[in-house]
C-alpha positions in Angstrom: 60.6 10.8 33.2 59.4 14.4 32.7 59.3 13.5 28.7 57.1 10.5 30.0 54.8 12.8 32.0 54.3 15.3 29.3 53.1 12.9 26.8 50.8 11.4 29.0 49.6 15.1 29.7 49.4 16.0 26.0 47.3 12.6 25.3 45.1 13.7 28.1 44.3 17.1 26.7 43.7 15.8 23.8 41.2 12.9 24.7 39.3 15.6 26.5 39.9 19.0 24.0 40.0 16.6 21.2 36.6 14.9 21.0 34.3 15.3 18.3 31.2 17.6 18.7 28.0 15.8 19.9 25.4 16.3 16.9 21.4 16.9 17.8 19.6 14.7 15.8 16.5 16.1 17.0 16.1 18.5 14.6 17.3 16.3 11.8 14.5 14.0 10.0 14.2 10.5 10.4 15.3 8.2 7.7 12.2 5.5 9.0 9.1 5.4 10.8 5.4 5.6 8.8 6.1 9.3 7.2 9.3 7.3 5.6 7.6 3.9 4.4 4.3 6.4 3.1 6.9 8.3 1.0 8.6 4.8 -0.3 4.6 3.6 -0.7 4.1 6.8 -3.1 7.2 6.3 -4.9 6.2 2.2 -6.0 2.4 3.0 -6.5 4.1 5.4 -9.3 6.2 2.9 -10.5 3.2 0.3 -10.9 1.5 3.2 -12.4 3.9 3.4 -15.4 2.5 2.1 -18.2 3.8 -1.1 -19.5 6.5 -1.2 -16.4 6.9 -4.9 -15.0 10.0 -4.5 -13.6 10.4 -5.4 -10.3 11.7 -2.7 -7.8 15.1 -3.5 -6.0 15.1 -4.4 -2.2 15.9 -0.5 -0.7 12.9 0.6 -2.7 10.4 -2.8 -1.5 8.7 -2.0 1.8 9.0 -4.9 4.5 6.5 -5.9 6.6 7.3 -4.1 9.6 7.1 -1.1 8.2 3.8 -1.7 6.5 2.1 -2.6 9.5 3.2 0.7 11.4 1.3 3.0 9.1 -2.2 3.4 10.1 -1.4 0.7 13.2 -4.8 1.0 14.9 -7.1 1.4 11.0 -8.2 5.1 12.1 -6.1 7.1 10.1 -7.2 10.0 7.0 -7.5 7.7 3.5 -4.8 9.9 2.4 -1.8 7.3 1.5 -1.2 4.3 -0.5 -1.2 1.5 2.0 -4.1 2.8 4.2 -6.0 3.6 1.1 -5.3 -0.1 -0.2 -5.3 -2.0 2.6 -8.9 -0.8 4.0 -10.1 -1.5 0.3 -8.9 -5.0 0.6 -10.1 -5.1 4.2 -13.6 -4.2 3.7 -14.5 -6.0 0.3 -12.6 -9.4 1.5 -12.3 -9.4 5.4 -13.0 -12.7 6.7 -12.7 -14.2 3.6 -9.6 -16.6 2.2 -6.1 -14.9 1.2 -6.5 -15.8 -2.4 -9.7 -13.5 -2.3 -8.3 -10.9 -0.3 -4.9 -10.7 -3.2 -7.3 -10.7 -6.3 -9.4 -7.4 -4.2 -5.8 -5.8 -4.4 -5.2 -7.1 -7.9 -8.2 -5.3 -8.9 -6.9 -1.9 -7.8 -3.6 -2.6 -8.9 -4.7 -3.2 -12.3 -7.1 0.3 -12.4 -3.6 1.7 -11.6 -2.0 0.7 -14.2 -5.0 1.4 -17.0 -5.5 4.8 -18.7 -9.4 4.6 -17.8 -8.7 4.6 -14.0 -6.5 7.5 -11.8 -3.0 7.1 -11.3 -2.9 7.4 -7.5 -4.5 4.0 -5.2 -6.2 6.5 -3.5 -8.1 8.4 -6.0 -8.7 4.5 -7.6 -10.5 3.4 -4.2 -12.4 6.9 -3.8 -13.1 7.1 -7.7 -17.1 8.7 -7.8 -19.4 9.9 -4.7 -18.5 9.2 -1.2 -22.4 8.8 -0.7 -23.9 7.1 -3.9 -22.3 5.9 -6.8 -18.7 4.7 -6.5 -16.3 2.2 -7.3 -15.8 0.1 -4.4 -19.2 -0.2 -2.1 -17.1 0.4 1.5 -16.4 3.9 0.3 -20.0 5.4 -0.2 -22.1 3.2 1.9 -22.1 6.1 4.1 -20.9 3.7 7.2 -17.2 4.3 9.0 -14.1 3.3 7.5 -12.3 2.6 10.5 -11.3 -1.3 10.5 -12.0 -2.7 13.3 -10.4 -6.3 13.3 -7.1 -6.5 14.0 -6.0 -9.4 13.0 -7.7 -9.1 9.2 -6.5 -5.7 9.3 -3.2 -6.8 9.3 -3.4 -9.3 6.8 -4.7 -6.8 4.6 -1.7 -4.4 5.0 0.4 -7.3 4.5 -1.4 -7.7 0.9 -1.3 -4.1 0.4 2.4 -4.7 0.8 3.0 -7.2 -1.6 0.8 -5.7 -4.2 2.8 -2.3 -4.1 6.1 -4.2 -3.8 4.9 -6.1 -7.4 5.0 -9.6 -5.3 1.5 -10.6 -6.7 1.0 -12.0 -9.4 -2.5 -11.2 -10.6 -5.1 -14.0 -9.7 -7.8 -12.2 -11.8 -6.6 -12.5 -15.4 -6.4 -8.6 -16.1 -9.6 -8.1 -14.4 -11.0 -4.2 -13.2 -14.2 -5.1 -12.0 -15.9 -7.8 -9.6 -18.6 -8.8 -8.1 -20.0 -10.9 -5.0 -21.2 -14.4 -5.9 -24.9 -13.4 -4.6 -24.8 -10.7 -6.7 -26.6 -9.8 -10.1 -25.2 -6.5 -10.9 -26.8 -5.4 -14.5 -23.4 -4.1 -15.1 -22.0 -7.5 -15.4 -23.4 -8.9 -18.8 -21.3 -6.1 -20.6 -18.1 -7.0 -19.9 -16.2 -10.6 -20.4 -15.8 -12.7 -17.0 -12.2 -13.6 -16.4 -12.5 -15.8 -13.6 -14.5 -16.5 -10.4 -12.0 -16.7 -6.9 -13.8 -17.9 -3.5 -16.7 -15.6 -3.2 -16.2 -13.4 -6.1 -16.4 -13.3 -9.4 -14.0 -11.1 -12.3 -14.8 -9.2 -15.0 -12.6 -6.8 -17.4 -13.9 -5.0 -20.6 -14.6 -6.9 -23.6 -12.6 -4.3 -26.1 -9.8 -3.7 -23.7 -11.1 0.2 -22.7 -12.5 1.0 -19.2 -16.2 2.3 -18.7 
């Protein structure tokens, strides 16, 4: 019996002296949340940057949709990473228009990233020239706010943003780095070889190949 009682007291001093430390993760950083999913945006918009690379990134490296949507959740946030940078691009040049004109706004950018002409960050692409007067894409130097302010578009557009930096486009626009609105007449336009017209805008890319 007393064998029997001092095992049971040995097991119970050890289930209480015995049990591992409690670690404080509080101090630790987080392995998600937007910080996270900016980081994995920076590393793919380098990867799509590369030139020639095509290849597809695996599925730790792809961003999913949840985490897109929690960066820059209510389309307030600094221009100062990938997906907000992309997403407000394809949000103000398409919003309200159909998804295949909202992908070939994104295929644009994506395919500036890629050229030697253009910067090698989505940001600096979007904000290439004067905030107020010449620039690349008209949202950016209108001199208006770049706040979205549709949530629902907004969304879509990170959603695009998404795919485009996850390589899950394909490109709509033939190659193209420059576009135009239907209504338009830019003087710009009878320089360069058209590539093909989607919804409400129509594509252009450079007739030798180089960008202007």
């Amino acid at each position: 019996m007393r064998r029997i009682w001092g095992a049971a007291y040995v097991a119970i001093v050890c289930l209480v002296g015995c049990q591992p430390a409690e670690v404080d993760h509080s101090q630790q950083p987080s392995a998600t949340g937007p910080a996270a999913t900016e980081k994995k945006a920076e590393a793919l918009e380098q990867n799509a940057a590369a030139a020639g690379n095509k290849a597809p990134p695996s599925l730790s490296e792809m961003i999913n949709k949840p985490e897109a949507q929690a960066v820059d959740p209510a389309g307030r946030e600094p221009l100062d990473d990938a997906i907000t940078c992309l997403a407000r691009t394809i949000y103000w040049e398409a919003r309200g228009e159909a998804i295949a004109d909202m992908e070939a706004i994104a295929d644009v950018v994506m395919n500036r990233l890629g050229h030697e002409g253009f910067p090698n960050t989505i940001c600096n692409v979007v904000r290439q020239g004067r905030e107020q007067g010449s620039c690349q894409f008209s949202w950016w130097c209108d001199g208006r706010s770049d706040q979205a302010k549709e949530d629902e578009s907004y969304a879509t557009a990170k959603e695009i943003a998404r795919k485009a930096l996850n390589l899950q486009l394909t490109d709509r626009t033939g190659g193209a780095l420059y576009f135009h609105q239907r209504n338009a007449k830019p003087g710009w336009a009878a320089e360069y070889a058209k590539t093909v017209e989607i919804g409400e805008f129509v594509f252009y890319k450079p007739r030798g190949g180089g960008a202007r």
